[in-house]
C-alpha positions as CSV (number, residue, x, y, z in Angstrom):
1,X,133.2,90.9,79.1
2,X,134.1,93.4,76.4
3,X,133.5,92.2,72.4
4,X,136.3,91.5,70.7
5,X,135.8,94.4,68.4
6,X,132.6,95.8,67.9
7,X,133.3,95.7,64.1
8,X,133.4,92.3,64.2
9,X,130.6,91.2,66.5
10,X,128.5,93.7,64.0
11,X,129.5,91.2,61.4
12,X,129.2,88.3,62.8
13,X,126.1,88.9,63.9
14,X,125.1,90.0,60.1
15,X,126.3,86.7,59.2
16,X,129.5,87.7,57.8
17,X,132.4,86.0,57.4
18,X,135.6,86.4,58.8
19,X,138.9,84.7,57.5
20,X,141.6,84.3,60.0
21,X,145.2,82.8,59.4
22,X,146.7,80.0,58.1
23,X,148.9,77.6,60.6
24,X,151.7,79.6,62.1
25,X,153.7,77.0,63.5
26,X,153.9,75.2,60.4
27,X,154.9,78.0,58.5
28,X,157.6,78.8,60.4
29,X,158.9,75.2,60.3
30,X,158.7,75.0,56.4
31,X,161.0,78.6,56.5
32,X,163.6,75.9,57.7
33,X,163.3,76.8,61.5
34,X,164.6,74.2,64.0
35,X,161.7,72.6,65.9
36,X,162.3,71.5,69.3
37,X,162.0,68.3,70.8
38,X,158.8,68.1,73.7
39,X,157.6,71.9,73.0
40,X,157.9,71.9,68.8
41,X,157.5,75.7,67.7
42,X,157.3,76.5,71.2
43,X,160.9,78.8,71.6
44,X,160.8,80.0,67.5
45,X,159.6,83.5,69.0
46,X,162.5,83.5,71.2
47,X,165.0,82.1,68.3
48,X,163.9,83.1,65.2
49,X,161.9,86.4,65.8
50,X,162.4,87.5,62.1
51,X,160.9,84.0,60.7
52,X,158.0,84.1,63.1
53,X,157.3,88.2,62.2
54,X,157.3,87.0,58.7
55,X,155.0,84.0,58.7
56,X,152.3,86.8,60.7
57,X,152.9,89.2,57.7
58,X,152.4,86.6,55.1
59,X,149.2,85.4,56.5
60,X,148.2,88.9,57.2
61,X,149.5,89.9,53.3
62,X,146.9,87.0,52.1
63,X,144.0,88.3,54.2
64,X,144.1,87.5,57.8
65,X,142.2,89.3,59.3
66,X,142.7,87.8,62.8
67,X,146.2,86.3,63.7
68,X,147.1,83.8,66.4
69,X,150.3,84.4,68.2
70,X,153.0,82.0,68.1
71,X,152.3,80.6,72.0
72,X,150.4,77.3,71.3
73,X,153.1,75.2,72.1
74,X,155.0,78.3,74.7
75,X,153.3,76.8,78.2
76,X,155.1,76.7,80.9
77,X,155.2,73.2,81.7
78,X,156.0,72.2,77.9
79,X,158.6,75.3,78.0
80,X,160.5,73.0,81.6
81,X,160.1,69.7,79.6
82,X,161.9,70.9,76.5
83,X,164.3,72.9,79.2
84,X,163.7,76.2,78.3
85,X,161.3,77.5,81.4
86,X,163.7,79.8,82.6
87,X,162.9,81.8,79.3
88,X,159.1,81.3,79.9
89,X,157.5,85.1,80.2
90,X,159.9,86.4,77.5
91,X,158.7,83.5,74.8
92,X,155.4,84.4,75.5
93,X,155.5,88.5,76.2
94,X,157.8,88.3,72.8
95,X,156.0,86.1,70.3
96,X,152.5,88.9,70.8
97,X,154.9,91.3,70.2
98,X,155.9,89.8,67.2
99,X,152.3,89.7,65.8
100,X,151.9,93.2,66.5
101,X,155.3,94.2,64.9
102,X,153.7,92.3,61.5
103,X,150.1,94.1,61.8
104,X,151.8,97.5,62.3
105,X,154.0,96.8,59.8
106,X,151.7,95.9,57.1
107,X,149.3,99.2,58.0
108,X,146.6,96.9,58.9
109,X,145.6,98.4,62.6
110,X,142.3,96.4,62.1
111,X,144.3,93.1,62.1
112,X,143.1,91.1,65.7
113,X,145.9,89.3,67.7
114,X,145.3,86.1,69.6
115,X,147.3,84.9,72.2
116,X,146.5,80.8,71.9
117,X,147.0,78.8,75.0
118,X,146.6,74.8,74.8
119,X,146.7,71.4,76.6
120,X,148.8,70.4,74.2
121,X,151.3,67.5,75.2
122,X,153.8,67.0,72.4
123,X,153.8,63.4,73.1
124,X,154.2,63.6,76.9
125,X,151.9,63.6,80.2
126,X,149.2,66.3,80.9
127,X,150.7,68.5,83.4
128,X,148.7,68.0,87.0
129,X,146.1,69.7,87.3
130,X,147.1,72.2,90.4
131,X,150.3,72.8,88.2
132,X,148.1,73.4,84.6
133,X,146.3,76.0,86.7
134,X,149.0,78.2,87.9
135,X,150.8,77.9,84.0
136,X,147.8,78.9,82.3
137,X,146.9,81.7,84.6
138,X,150.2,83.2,84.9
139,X,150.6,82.7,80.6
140,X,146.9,84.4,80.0
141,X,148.0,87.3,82.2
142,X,151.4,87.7,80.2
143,X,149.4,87.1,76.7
144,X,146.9,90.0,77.9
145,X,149.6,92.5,79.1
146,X,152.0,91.8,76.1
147,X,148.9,93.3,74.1
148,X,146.5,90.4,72.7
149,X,143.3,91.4,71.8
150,X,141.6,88.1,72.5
151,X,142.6,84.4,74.3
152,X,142.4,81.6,71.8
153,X,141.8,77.6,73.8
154,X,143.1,75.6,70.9
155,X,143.3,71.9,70.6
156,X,141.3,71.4,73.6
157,X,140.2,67.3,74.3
158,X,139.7,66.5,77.8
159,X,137.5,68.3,80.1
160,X,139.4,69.2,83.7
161,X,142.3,70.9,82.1
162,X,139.9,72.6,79.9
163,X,138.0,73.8,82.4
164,X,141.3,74.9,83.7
165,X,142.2,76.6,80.4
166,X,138.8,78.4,80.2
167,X,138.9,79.6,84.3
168,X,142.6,81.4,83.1
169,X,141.4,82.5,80.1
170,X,138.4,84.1,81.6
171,X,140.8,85.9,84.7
172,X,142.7,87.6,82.2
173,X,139.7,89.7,81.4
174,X,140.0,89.2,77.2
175,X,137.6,88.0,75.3
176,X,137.8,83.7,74.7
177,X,137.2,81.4,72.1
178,X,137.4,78.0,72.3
179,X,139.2,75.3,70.1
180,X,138.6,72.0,70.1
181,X,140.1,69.0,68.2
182,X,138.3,66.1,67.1
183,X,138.7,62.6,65.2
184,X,136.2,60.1,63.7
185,X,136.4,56.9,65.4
186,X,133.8,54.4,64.3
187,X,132.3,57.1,62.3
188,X,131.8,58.8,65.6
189,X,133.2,62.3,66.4
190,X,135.2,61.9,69.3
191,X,137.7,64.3,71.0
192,X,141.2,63.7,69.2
193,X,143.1,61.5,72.4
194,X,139.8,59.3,71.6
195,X,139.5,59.2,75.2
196,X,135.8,61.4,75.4
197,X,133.2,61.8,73.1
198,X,132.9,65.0,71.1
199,X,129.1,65.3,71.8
200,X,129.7,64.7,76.4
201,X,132.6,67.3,75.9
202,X,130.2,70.1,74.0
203,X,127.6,69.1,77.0
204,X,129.8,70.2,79.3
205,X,131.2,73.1,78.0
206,X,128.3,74.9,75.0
207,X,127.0,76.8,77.6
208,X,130.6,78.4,78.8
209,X,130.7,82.4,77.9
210,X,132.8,82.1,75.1
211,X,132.5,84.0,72.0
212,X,133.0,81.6,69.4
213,X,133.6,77.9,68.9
214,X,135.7,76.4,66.5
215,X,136.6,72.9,65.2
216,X,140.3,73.2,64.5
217,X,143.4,70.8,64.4
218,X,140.7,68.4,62.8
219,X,141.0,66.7,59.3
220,X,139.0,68.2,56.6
221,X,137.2,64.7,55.8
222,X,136.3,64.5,59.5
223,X,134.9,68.4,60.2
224,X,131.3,68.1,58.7
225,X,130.6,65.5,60.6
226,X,132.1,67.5,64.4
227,X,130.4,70.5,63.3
228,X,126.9,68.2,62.8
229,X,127.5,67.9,66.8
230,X,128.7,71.0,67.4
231,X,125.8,72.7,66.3
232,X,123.4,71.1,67.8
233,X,124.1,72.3,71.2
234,X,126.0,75.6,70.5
235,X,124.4,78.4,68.8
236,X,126.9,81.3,68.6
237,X,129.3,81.5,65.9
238,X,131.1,78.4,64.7
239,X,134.7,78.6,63.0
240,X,136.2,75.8,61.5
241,X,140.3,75.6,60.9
242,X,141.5,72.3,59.8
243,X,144.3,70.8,59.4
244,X,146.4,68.6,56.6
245,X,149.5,66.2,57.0
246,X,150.9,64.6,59.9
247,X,152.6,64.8,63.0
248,X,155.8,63.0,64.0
249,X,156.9,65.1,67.3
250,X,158.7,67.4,67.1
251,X,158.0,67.8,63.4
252,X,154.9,68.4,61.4
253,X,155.2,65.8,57.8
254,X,153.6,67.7,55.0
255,X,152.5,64.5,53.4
256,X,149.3,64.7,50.9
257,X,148.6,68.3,52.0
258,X,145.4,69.7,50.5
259,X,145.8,71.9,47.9
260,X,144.3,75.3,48.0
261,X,142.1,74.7,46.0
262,X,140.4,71.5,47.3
263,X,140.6,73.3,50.7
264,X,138.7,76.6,49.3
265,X,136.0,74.3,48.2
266,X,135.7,72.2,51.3
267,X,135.6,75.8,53.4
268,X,132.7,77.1,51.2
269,X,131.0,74.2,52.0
270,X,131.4,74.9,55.8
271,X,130.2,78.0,55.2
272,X,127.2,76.9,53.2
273,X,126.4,75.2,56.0
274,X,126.6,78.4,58.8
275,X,130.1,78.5,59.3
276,X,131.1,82.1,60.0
277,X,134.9,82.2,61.0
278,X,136.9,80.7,58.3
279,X,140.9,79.7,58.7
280,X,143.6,76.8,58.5
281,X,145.5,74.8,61.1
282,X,148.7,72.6,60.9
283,X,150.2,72.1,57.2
284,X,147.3,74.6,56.0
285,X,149.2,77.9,54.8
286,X,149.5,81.4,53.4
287,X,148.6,80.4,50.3
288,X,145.6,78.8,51.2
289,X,144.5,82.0,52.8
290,X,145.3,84.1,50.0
291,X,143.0,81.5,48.0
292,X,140.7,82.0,50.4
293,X,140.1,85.4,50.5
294,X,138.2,86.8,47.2
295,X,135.9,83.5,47.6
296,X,135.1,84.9,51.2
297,X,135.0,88.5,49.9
298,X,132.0,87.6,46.8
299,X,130.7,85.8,49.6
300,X,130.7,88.8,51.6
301,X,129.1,90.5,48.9
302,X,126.6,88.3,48.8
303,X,125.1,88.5,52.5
């Protein structure tokens, strides 16, 4: 498998840090774009091109140095239950292009696209699993040909369609990094549904190929103590994007959201503690980012 850049392997493995974006999906919704019931953000690239292009080049304006593609919510089976499968390879093939449009546009060339792919539900069933399969392989070839430098697995919980996720991923021939979204239950980490524990999931899956593991979609009081699992088993680099509000589907509540500064501290702290890819999910924003980024550069400086 080819590195995702060999710029930023080199810094990764000089324990640099690397800041990636801000949630996309709820930036576009706070530009005032329409979510849509059962697949949320899921059709903006189709819809609202110019909003999603701009949410990219804001995050990209504060810092980014990695973007994720607007296709989190854009899988085929969430794409039929919100009625809008006919329209599947074009959302897809169309919200990559969008995050190139916004790197070339803002003369950043170094700026790394991910195509994200996830088993997220929106409130509904997990899709069979013969079903998930097909989706995901046929969505990771689409991400890879529309021009996605690497396959982001975000919000993963449960381990069959994972393992799904991760055999797709892996056929399209781009480099992977996995995302996974836990909860405190009890004061133990578990995987978000609460249906598997976080440390039998990472048993199962630390010793998969990927290039990087992040805890993401996960709230910042709860990621110290994921990442206390996390790293006990994996031993590659270790992101951490969290996230801040709530989620009433098909909308994302910005209720109590961190403020940047609270979230710059808690992200140092990460870091402090070997933390090497740096970013925010849901209700976690540009600004945040642009916060971020001199604290990450003196860090920088520092290493």
């Amino acid at each position: 498998m080819e590195p995702v850049s060999s710029s930023l392997n080199e810094r990764l493995a000089l324990g640099k840090i690397v800041l990636i974006d801000g949630a996309t999906g709820t930036d576009i919704e706070r530009r005032g774009v329409p979510m849509v019931e059962n697949a949320w953000c899921g059709v903006s690239a189709l819809t609202h091109g110019d909003d999603v292009r701009a949410v990219h080049r804001a995050h990209i304006d504060a810092g980014a140095e990695l973007i994720i593609a607007n296709t989190y919510a854009s899988s085929r089976h969430l794409l039929a239950w919100a009625g809008h499968e006919n329209s599947f390879e074009e959302i897809n093939r169309r919200a990559v292009e969008l995050a190139i449009q916004a790197r070339t546009e803002a003369g950043c060339p170094d700026v790394l696209v991910a195509g994200s792919m996830s088993t997220t539900r929106q409130g509904g069933p997990y899709a069979d699993v013969d079903v998930a399969r097909s989706n995901f392989g046929e969505q990771a070839r689409i991400l890879a040909d529309a021009g996605a430098d690497i396959i982001l697995l975000e919000m993963m919980r449960d381990i069959e369609q994972t393992e799904v996720c991760l055999d797709a991923a892996y056929a399209a021939d781009l480099p992977v990094w996995l995302g996974i979204a836990c909860v405190l239950i009890d004061d133990e980490p578990w995987m978000i549904d609460g249906l598997i524990r976080l440390d039998a999931f990472m048993h199962r899956f630390a010793d998969e190929p990927v290039e990087a593991i992040a805890v993401m979609h996960t709230e910042t009081r709860d990621v110290d103590a994921c990442l206390d699992i996390v790293q006990q088993s994996w031993h590659g680099p270790i992101g951490v994007y969290a996230q801040s509000g709530d989620f009433q589907p098909p909308v994302w509540i910005f209720i109590d959201v961190i403020s940047t500064q609270d979230y710059a501290d808690a992200c140092m702290g990460w870091i402090d503690r070997g933390v090497q890819i740096i970013g925010g999910c849901c209700g976690i924003g540009h600004e945040h980012i642009a916060h971020l980024r001199p604290r990450i550069d003196a860090s920088n400086a520092a290493r």
